[in-house]
C-alpha positions in Angstrom: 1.5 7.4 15.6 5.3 8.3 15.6 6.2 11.7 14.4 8.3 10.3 11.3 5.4 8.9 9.6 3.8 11.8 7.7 1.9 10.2 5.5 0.4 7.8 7.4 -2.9 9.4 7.9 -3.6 9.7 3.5 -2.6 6.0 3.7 -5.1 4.8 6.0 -7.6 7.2 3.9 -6.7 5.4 0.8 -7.1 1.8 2.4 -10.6 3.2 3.6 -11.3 3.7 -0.2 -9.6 0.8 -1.3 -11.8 -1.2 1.2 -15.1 0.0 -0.2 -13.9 -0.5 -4.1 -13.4 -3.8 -3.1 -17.0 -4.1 -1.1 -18.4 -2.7 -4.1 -17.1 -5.4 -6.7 -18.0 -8.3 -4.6 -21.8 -6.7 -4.7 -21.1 -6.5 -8.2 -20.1 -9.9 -8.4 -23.2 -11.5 -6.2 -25.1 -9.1 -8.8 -23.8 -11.6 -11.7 -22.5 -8.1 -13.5 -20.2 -8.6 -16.9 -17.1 -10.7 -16.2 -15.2 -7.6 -18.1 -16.4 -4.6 -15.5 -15.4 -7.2 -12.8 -11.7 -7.4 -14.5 -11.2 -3.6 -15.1 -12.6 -2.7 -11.3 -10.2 -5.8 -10.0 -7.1 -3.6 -12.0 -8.4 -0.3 -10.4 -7.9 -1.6 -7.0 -4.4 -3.4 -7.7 -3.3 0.1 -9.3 -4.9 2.0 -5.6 -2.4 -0.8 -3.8 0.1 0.1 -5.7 0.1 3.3 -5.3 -0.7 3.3 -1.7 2.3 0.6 -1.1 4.7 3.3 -3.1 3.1 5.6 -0.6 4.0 3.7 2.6 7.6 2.6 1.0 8.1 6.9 0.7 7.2 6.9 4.8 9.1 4.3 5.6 12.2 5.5 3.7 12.1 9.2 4.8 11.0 8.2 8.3 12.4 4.7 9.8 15.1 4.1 7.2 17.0 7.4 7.5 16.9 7.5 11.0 17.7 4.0 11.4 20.9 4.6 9.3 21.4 7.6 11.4 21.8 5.9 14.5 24.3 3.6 12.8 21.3 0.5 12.4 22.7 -0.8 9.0 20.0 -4.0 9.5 17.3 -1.5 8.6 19.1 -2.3 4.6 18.6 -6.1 4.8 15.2 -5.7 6.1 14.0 -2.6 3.8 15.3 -5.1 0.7 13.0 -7.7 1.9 10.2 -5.8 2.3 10.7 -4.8 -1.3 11.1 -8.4 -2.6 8.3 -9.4 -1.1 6.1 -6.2 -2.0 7.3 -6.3 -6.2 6.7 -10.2 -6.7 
C-alpha cells in the first residue's frame, strides 16, 4: 500500500462492515422478514457506500490527484472526472 493513501486502511474496515450488513439482509431475506426492514437495511448500506466512495474520492484526491498534477500529469483531470460520472449516476 503506497504512502499517499491514508485512508485506505478505514476504507477496507468499512467494506468489511458493509460486507456483513449485506450478509445479514440476505439471511433476512431467506428468513422471509417484512419487505419494509429489507428496504430500510437496503438504504443503510447504499448510505455506508456512499460514504465509503466519498471516503476513497478524499484519498484519491489528496494522494494520486495532487501528485499527479504535481508532476505535470494533467490526464489524471479527464480520468478523476470519469471516475465521478460513473460513481454519481
Amino acid at each position: 500500500m503506497s504512502g499517499h493513501h491514508k485512508h485506505r486502511k478505514s476504507i477496507v474496515n468499512r467494506l468489511a462492515r458493509i460486507e456483513g450488513h449485506v450478509r445479514s439482509v440476505k439471511e433476512m431475506a431467506k428468513e422471509d422478514r417484512d419487505c419494509s426492514d429489507l428496504l430500510i437495511q437496503i438504504a443503510a448500506i447504499r448510505s455506508a457506500l456512499d460514504n465509503c466512495g466519498k471516503l476513497i474520492l478524499k484519498d484519491h484526491l489528496e494522494g494520486c490527484v495532487t501528485e499527479a498534477i504535481m508532476k505535470g500529469d494533467k490526464e489524471v483531470l479527464k480520468d478523476l472526472n470519469d471516475a465521478i460520472d460513473k460513481f454519481i449516476r
